[in-house]
VMD Tcl script that builds the backbone (N, CA, C; Angstrom):
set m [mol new atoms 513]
animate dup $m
set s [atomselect $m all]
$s set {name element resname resid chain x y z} {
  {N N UNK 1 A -13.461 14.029 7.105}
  {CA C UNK 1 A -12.333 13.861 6.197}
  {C C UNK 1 A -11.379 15.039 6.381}
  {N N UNK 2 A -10.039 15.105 6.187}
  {CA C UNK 2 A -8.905 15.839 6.725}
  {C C UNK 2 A -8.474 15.842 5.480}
  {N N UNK 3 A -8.193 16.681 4.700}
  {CA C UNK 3 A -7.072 17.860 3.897}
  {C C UNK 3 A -5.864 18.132 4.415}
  {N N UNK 4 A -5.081 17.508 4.227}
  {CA C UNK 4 A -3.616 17.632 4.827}
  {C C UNK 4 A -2.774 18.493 3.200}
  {N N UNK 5 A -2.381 19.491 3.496}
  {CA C UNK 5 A -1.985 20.008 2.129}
  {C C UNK 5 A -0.418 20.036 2.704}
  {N N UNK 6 A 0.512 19.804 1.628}
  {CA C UNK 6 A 2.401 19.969 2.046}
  {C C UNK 6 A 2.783 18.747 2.852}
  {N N UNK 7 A 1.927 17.392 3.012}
  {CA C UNK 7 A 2.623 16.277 3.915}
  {C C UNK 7 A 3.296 15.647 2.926}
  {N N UNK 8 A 3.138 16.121 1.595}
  {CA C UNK 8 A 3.772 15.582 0.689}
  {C C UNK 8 A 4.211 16.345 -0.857}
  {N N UNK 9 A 5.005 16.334 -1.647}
  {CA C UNK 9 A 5.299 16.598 -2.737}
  {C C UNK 9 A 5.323 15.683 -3.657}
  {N N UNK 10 A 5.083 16.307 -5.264}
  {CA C UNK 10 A 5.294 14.975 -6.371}
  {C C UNK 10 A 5.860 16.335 -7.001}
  {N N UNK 11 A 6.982 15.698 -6.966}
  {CA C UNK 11 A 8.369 16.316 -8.461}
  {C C UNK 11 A 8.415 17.944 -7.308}
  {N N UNK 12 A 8.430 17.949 -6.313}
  {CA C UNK 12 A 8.882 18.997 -5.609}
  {C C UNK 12 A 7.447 20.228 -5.525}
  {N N UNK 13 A 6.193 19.603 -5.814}
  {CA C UNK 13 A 5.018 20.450 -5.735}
  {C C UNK 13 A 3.978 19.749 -4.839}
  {N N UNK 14 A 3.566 20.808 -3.292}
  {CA C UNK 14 A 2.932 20.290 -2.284}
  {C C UNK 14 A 1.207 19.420 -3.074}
  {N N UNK 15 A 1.753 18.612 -2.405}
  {CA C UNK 15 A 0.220 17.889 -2.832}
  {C C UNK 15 A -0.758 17.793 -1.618}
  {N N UNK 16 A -1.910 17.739 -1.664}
  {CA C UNK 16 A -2.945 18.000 -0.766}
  {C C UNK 16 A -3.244 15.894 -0.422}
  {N N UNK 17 A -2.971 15.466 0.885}
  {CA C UNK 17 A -3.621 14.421 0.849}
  {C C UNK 17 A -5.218 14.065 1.764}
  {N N UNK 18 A -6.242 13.488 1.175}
  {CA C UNK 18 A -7.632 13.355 1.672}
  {C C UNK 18 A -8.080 12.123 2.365}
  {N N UNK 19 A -8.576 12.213 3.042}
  {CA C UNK 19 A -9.314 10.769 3.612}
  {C C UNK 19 A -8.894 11.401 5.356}
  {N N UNK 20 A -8.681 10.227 6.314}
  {CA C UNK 20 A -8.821 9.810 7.274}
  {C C UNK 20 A -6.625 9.931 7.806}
  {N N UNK 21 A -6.516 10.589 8.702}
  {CA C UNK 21 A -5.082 10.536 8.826}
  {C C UNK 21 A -5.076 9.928 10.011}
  {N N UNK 22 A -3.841 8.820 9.706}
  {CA C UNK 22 A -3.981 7.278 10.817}
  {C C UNK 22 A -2.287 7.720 10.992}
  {N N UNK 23 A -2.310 7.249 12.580}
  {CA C UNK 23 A -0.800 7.405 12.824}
  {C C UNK 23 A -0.079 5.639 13.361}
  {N N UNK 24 A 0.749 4.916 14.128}
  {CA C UNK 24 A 1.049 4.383 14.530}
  {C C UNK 24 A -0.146 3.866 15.952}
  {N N UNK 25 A -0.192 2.695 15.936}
  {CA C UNK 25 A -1.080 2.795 17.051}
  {C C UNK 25 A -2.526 2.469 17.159}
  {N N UNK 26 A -2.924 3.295 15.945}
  {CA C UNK 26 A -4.475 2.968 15.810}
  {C C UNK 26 A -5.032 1.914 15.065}
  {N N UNK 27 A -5.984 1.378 14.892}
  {CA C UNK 27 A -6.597 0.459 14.699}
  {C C UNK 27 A -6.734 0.577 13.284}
  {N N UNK 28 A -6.137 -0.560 12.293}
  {CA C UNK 28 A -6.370 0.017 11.107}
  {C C UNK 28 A -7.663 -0.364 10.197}
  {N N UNK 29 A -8.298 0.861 9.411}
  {CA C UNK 29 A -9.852 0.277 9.327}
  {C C UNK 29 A -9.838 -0.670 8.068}
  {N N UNK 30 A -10.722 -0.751 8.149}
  {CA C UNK 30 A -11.369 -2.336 6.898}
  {C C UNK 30 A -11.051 -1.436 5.609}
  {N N UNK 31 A -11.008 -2.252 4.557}
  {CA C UNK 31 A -11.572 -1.265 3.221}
  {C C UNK 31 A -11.663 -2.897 2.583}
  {N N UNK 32 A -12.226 -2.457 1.189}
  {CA C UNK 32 A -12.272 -3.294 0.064}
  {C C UNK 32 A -12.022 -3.005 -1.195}
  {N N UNK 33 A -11.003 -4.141 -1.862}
  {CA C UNK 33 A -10.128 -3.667 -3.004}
  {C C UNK 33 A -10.664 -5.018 -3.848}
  {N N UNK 34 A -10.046 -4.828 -5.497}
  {CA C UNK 34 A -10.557 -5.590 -6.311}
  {C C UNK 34 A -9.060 -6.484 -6.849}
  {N N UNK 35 A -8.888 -7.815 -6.576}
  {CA C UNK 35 A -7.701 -8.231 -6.756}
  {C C UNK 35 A -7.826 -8.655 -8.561}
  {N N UNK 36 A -6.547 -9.433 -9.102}
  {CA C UNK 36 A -6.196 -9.191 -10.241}
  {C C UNK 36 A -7.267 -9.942 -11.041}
  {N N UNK 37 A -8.141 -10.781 -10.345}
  {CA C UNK 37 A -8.716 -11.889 -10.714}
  {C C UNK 37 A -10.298 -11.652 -10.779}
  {N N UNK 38 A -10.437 -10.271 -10.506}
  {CA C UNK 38 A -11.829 -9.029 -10.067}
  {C C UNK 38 A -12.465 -9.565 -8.809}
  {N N UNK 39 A -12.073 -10.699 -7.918}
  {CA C UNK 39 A -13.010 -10.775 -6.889}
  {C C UNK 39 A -12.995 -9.836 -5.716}
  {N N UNK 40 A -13.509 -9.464 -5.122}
  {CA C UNK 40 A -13.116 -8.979 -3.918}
  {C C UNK 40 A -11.933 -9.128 -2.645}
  {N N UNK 41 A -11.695 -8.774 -2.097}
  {CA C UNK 41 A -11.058 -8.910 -0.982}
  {C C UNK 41 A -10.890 -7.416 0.095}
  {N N UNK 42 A -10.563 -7.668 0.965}
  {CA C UNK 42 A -10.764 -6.501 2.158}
  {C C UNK 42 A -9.151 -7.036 3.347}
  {N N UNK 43 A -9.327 -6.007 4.074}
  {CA C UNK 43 A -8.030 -6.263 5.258}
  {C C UNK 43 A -8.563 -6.921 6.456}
  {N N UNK 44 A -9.984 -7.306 6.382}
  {CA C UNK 44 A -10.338 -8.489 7.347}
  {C C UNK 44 A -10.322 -9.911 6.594}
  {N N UNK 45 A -10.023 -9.621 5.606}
  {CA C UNK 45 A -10.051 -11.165 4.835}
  {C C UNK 45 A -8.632 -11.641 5.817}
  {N N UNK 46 A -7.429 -11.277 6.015}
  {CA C UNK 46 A -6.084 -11.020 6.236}
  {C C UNK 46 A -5.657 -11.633 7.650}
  {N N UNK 47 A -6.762 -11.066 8.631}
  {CA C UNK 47 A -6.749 -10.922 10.134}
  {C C UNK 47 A -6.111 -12.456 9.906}
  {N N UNK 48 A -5.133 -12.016 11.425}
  {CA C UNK 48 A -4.681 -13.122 12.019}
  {C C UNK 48 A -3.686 -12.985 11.703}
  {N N UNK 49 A -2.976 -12.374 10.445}
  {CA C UNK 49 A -1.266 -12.570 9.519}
  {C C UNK 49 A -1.063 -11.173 10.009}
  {N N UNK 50 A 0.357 -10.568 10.161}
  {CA C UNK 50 A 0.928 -9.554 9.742}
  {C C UNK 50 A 0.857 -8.617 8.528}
  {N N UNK 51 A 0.364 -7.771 7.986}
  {CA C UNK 51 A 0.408 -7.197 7.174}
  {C C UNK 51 A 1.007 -6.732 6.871}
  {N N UNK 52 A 2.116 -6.270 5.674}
  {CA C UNK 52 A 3.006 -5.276 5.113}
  {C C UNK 52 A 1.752 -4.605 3.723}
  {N N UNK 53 A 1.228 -3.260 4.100}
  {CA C UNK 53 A 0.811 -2.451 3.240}
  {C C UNK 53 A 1.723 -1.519 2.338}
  {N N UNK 54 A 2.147 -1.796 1.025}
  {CA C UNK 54 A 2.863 -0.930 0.241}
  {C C UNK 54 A 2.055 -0.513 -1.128}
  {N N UNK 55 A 1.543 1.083 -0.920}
  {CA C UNK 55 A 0.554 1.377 -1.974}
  {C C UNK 55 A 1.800 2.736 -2.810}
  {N N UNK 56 A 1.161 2.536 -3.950}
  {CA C UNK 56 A 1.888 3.296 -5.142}
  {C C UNK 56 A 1.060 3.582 -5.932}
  {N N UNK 57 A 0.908 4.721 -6.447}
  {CA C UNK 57 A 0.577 5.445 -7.454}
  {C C UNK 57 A -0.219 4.557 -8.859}
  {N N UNK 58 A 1.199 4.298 -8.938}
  {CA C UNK 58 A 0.514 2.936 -10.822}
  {C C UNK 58 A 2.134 1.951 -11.007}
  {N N UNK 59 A 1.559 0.942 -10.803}
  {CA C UNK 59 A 2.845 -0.008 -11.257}
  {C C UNK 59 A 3.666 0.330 -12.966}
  {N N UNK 60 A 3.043 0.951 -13.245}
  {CA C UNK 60 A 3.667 1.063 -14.796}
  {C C UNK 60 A 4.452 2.547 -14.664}
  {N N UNK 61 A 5.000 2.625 -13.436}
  {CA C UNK 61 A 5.714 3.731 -13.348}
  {C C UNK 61 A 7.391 3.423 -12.577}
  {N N UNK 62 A 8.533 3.908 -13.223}
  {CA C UNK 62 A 9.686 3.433 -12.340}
  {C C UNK 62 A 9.823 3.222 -10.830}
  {N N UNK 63 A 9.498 4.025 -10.146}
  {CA C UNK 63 A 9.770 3.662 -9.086}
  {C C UNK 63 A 8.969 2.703 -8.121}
  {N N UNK 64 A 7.920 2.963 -8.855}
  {CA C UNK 64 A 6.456 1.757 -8.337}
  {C C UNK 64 A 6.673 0.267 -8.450}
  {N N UNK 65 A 7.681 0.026 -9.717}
  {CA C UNK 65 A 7.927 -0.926 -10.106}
  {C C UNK 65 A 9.196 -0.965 -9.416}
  {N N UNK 66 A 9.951 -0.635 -8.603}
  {CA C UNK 66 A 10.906 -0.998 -8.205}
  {C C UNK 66 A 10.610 -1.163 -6.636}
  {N N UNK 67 A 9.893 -0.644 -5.915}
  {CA C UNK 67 A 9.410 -0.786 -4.809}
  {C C UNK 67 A 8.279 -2.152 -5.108}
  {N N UNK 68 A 7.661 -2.347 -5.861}
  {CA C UNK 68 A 6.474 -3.394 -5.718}
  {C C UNK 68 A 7.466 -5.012 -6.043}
  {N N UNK 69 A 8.786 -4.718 -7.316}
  {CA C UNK 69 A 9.689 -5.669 -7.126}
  {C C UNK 69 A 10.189 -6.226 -6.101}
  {N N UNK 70 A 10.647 -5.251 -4.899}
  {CA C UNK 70 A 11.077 -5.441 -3.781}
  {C C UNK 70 A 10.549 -6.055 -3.060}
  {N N UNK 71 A 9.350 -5.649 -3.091}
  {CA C UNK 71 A 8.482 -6.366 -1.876}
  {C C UNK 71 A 7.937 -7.722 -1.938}
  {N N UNK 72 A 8.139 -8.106 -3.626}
  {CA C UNK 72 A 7.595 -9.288 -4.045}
  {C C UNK 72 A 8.650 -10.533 -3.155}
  {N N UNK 73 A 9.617 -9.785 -3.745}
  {CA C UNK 73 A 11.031 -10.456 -3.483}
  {C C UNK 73 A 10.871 -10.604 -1.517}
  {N N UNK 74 A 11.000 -10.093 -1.103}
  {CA C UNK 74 A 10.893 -9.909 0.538}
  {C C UNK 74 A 9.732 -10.434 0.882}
  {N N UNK 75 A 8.802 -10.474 0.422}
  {CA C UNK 75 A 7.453 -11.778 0.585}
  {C C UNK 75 A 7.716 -13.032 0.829}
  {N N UNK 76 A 8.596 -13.388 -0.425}
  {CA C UNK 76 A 8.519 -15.005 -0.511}
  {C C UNK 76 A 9.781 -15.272 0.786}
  {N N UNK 77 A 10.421 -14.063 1.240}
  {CA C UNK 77 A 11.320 -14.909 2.454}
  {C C UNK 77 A 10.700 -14.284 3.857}
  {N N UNK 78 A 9.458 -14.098 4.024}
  {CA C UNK 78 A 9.337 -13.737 5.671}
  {C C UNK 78 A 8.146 -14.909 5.748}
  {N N UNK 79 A 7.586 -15.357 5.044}
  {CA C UNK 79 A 6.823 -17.114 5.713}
  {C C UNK 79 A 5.235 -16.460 5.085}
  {N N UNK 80 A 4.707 -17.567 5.293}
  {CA C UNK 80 A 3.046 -17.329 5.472}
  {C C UNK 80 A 2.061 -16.299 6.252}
  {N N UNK 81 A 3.198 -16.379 7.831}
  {CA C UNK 81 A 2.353 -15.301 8.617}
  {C C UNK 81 A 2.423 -13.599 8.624}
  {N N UNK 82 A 3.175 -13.509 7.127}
  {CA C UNK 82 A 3.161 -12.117 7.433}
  {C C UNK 82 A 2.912 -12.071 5.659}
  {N N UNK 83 A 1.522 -10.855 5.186}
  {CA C UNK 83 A 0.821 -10.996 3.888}
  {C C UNK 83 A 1.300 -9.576 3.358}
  {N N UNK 84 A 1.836 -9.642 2.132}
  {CA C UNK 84 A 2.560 -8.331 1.732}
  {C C UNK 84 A 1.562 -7.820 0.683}
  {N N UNK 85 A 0.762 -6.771 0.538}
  {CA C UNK 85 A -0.527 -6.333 -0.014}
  {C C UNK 85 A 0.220 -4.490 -0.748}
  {N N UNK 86 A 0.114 -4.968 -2.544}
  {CA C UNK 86 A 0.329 -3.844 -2.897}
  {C C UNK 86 A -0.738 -3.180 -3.443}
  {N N UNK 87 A -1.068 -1.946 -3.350}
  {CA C UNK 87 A -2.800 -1.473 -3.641}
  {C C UNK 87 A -2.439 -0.036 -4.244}
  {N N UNK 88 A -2.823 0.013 -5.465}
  {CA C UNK 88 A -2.632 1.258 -6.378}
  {C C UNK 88 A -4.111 1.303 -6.977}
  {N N UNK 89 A -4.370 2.074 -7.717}
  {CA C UNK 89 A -5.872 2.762 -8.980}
  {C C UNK 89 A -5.505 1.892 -10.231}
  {N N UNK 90 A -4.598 1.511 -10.043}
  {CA C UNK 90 A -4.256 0.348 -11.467}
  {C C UNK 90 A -5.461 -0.244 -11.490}
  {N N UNK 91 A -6.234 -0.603 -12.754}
  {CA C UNK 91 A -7.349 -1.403 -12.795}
  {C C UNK 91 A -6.320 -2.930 -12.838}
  {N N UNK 92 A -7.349 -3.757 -12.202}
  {CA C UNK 92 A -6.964 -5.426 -11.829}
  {C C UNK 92 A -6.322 -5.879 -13.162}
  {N N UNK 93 A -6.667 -5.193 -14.308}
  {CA C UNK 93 A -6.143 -6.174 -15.646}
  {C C UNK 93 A -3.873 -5.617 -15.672}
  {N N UNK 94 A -4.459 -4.382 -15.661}
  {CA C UNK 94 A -3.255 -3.880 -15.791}
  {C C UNK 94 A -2.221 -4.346 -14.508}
  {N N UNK 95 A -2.781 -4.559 -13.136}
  {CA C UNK 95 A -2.044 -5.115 -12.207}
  {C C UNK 95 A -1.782 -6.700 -12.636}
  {N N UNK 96 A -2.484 -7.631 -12.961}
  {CA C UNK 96 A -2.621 -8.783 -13.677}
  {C C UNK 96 A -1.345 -9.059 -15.027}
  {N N UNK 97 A -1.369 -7.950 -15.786}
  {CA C UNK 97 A -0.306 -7.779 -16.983}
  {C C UNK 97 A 1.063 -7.759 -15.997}
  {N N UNK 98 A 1.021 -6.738 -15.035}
  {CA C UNK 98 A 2.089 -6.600 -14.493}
  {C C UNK 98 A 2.951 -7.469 -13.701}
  {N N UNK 99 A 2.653 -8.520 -12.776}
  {CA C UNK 99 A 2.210 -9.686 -12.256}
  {C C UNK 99 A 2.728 -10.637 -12.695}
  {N N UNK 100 A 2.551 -10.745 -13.846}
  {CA C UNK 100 A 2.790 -11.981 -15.047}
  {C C UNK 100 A 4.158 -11.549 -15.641}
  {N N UNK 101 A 3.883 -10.112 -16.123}
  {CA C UNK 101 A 5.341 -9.484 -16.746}
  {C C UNK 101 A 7.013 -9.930 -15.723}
  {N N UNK 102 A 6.468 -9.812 -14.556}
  {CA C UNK 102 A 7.417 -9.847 -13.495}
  {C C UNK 102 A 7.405 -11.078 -12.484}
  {N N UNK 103 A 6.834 -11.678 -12.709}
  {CA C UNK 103 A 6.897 -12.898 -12.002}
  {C C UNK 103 A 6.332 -12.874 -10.678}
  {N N UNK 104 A 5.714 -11.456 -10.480}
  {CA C UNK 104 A 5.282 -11.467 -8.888}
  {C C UNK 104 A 4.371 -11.837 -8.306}
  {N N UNK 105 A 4.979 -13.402 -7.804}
  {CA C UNK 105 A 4.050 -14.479 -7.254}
  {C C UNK 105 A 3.921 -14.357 -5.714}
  {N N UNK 106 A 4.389 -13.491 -4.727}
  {CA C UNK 106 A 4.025 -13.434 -3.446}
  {C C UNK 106 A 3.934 -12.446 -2.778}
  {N N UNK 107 A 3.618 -11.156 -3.798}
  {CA C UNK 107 A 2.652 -9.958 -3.534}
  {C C UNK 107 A 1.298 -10.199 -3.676}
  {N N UNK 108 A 0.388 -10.073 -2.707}
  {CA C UNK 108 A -0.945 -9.728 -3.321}
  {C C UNK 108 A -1.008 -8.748 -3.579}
  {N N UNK 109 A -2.026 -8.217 -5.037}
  {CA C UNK 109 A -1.734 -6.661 -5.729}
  {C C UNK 109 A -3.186 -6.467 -5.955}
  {N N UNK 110 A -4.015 -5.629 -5.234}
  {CA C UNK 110 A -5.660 -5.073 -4.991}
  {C C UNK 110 A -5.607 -3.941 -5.978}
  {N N UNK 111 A -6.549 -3.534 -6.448}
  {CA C UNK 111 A -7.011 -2.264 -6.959}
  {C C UNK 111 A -8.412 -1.682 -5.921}
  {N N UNK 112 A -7.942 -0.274 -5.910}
  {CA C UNK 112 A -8.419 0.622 -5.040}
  {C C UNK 112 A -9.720 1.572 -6.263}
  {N N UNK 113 A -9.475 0.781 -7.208}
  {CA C UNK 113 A -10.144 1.763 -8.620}
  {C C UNK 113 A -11.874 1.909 -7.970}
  {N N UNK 114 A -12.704 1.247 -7.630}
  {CA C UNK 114 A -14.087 0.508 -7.390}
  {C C UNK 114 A -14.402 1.569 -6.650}
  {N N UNK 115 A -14.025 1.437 -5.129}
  {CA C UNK 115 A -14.789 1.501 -4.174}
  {C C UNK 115 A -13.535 2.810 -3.473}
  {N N UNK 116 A -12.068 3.258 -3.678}
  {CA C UNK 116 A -11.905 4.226 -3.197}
  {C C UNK 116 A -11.611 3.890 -1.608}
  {N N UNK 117 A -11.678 2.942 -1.249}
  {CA C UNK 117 A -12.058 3.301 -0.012}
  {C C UNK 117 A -10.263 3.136 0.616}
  {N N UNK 118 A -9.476 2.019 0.437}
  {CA C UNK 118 A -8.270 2.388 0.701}
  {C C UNK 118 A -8.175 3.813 0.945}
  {N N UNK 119 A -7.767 4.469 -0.094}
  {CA C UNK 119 A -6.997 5.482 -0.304}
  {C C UNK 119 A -7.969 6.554 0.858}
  {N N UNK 120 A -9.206 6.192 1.073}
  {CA C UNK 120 A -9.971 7.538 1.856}
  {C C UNK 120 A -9.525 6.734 3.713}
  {N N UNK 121 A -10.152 5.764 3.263}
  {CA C UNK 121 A -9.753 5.386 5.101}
  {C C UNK 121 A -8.322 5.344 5.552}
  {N N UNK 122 A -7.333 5.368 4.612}
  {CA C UNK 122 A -6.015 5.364 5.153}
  {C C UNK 122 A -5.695 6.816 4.891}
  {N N UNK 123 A -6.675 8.153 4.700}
  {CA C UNK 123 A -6.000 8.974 4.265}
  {C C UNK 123 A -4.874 9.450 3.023}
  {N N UNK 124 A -4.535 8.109 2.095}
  {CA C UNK 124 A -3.535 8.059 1.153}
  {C C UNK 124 A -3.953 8.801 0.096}
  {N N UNK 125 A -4.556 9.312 -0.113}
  {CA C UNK 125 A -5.484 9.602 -1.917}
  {C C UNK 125 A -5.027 10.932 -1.971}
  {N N UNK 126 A -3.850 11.366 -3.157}
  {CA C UNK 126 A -3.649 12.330 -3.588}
  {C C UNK 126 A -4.921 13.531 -4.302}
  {N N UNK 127 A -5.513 14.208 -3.704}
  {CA C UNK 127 A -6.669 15.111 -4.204}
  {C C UNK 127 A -6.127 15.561 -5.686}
  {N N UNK 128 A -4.944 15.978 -5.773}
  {CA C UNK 128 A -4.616 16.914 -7.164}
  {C C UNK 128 A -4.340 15.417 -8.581}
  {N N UNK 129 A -3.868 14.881 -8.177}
  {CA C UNK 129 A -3.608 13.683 -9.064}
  {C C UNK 129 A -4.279 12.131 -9.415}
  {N N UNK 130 A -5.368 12.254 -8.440}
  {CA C UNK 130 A -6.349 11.474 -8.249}
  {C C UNK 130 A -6.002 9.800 -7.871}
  {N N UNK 131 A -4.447 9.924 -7.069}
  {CA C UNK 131 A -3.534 8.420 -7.235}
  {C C UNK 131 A -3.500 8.463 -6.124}
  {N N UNK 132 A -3.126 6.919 -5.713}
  {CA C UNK 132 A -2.466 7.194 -4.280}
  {C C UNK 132 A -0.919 7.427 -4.131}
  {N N UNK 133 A -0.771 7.911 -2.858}
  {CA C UNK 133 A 0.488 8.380 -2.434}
  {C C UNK 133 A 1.194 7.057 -2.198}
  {N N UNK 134 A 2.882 7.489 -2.364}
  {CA C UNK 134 A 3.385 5.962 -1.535}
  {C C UNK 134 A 3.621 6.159 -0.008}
  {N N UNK 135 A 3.151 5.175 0.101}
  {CA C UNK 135 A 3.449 4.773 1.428}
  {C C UNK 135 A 3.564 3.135 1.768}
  {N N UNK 136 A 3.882 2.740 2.808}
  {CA C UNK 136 A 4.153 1.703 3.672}
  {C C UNK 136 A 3.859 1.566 4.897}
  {N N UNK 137 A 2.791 0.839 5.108}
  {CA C UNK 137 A 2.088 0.684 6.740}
  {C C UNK 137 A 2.433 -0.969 6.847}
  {N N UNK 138 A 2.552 -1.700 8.453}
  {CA C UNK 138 A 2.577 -2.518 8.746}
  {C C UNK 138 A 1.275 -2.477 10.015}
  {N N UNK 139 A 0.572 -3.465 9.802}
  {CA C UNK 139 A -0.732 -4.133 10.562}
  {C C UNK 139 A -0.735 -5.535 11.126}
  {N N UNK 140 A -0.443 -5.130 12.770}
  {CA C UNK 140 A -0.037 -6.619 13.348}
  {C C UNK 140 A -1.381 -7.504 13.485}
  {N N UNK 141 A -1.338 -8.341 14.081}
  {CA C UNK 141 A -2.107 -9.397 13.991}
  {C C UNK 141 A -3.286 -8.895 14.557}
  {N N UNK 142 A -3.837 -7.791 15.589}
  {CA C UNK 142 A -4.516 -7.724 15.960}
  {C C UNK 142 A -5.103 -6.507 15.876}
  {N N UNK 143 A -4.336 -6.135 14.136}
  {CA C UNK 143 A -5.054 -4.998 13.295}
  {C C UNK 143 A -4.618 -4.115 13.723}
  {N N UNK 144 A -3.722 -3.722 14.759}
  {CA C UNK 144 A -3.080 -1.918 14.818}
  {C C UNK 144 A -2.028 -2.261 13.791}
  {N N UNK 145 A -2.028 -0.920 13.400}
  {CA C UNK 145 A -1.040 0.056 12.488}
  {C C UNK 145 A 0.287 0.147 13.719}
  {N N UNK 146 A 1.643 -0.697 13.370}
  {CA C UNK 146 A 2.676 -0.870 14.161}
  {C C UNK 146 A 3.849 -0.067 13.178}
  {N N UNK 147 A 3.648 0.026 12.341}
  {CA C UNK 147 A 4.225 0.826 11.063}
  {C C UNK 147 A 3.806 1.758 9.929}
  {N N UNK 148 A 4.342 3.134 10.151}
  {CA C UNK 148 A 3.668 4.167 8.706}
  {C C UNK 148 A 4.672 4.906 8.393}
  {N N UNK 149 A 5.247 4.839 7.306}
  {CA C UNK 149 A 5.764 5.502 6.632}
  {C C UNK 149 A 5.001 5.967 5.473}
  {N N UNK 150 A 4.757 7.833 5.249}
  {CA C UNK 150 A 3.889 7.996 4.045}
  {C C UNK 150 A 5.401 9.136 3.176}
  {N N UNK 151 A 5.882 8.473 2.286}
  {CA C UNK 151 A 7.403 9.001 1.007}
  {C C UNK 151 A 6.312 10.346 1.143}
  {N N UNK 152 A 7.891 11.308 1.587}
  {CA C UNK 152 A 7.652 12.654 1.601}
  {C C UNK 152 A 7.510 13.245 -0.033}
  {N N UNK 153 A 8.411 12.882 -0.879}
  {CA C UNK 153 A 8.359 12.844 -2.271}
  {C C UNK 153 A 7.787 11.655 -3.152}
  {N N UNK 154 A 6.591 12.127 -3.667}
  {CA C UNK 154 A 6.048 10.933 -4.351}
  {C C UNK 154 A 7.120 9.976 -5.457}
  {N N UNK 155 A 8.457 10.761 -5.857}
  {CA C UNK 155 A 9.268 10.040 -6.716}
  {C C UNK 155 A 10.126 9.395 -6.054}
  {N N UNK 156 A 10.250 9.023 -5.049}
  {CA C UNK 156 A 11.272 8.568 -4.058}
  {C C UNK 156 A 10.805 7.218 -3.301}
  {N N UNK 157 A 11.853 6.370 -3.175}
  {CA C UNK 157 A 11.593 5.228 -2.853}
  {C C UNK 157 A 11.381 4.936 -1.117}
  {N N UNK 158 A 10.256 3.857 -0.507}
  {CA C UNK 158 A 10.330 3.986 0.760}
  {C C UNK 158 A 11.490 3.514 1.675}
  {N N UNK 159 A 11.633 3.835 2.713}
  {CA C UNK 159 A 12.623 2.756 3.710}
  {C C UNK 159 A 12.329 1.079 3.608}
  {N N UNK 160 A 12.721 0.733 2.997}
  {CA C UNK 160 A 12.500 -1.005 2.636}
  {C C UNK 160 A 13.151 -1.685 3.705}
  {N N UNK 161 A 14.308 -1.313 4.595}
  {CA C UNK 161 A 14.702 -2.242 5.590}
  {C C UNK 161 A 13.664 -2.071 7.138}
  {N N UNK 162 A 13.539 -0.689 7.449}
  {CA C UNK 162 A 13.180 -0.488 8.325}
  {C C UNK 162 A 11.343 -1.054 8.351}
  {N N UNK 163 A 10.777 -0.991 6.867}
  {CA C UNK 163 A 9.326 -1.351 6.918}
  {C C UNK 163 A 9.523 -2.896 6.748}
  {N N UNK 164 A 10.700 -3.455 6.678}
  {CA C UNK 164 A 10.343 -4.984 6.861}
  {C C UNK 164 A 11.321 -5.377 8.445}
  {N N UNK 165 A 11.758 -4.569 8.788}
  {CA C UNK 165 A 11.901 -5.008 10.180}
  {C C UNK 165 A 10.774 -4.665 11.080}
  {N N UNK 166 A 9.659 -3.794 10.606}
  {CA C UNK 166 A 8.898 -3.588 11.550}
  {C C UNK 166 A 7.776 -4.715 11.367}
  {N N UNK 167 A 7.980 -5.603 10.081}
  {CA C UNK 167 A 6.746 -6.499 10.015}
  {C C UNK 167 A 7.165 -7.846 10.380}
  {N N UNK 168 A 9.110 -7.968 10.716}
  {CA C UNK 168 A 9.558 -9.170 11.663}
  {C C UNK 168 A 8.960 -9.124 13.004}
  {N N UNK 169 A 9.129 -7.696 13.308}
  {CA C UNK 169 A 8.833 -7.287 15.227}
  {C C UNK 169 A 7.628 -7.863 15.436}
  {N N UNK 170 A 6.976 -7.978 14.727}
  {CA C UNK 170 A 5.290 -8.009 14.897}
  {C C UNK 170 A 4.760 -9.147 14.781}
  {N N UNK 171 A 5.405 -10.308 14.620}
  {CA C UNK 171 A 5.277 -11.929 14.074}
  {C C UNK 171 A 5.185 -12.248 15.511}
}
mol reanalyze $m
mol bondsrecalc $m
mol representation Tube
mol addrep $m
């Protein structure tokens, strides 16, 4: 496990991030998250589709909610073969409230609360704040990581054009 301390800030204070640091290229690993409905699911459930990975902190926070809006929205127009997966520590009920609150019918939205393992195998897991970082990865069909963007400032929103042109390239 890798300690990356200063790859990132929240409110302008270096945060330390833990797990596994994945760049472009590599093979992205399995994990298992708890969707709104508590069953399981994992990123081999997925294989075969394009992936757009956009993880945030907690949906009940502004900018989380404006990035997880986005992506809902940009889901329902890139087709079936490409699966837009938002994964925060939100427990499934509170992602579920949120969901419903907002109409967001073509995000899938996992919780990382269980098993941790997102946030350690992608390296995302803020050590000081116990959340994940935002970021945006794209995972082509044959599971490499073709896209990573990890928000240098945890309050700041990601590149939204460039992480959905990289999950057209990849169709």
């Amino acid at each position: 496990m890798a300690d990356r301390t200063g790859v990132i800030t929240f409110k302008g204070n270096p945060m330390t991030l833990t797990g596994n640091s994945l760049k472009v290229g590599d093979i992205a690993p399995d994990f298992k998250a708890v969707k709104t409905d508590m069953s399981e699911c994992s990123l081999a459930d997925l294989k075969g589709n394009v992936v757009l990975i956009s993880s945030v902190p907690s949906l009940d926070t502004p900018v989380c909610d404006l990035q997880t809006k986005r992506f809902n929205a940009e889901a329902g127009k890139l087709g079936d073969k490409v699966k837009v997966v938002t994964v925060s520590l939100d427990l499934p009920f509170a992602q579920r409230r949120w969901c419903g609150a907002n109409d967001a019918k073509h995000v899938i939205t996992v919780s990382d609360y269980k098993h941790h393992q997102f946030g350690q195998n992608f390296g995302l897991l803020i050590k000081e704040l116990a959340l994940l970082t935002r970021s945006v990865l794209v995972v082509d069909k044959q599971g490499k990581i073709t896209y990573c963007e990890v928000v240098g400032e945890v309050t700041k929103e990601p590149n939204y054009d460039a992480a959905l042109a990289a999950a057209k390239a990849a169709l």
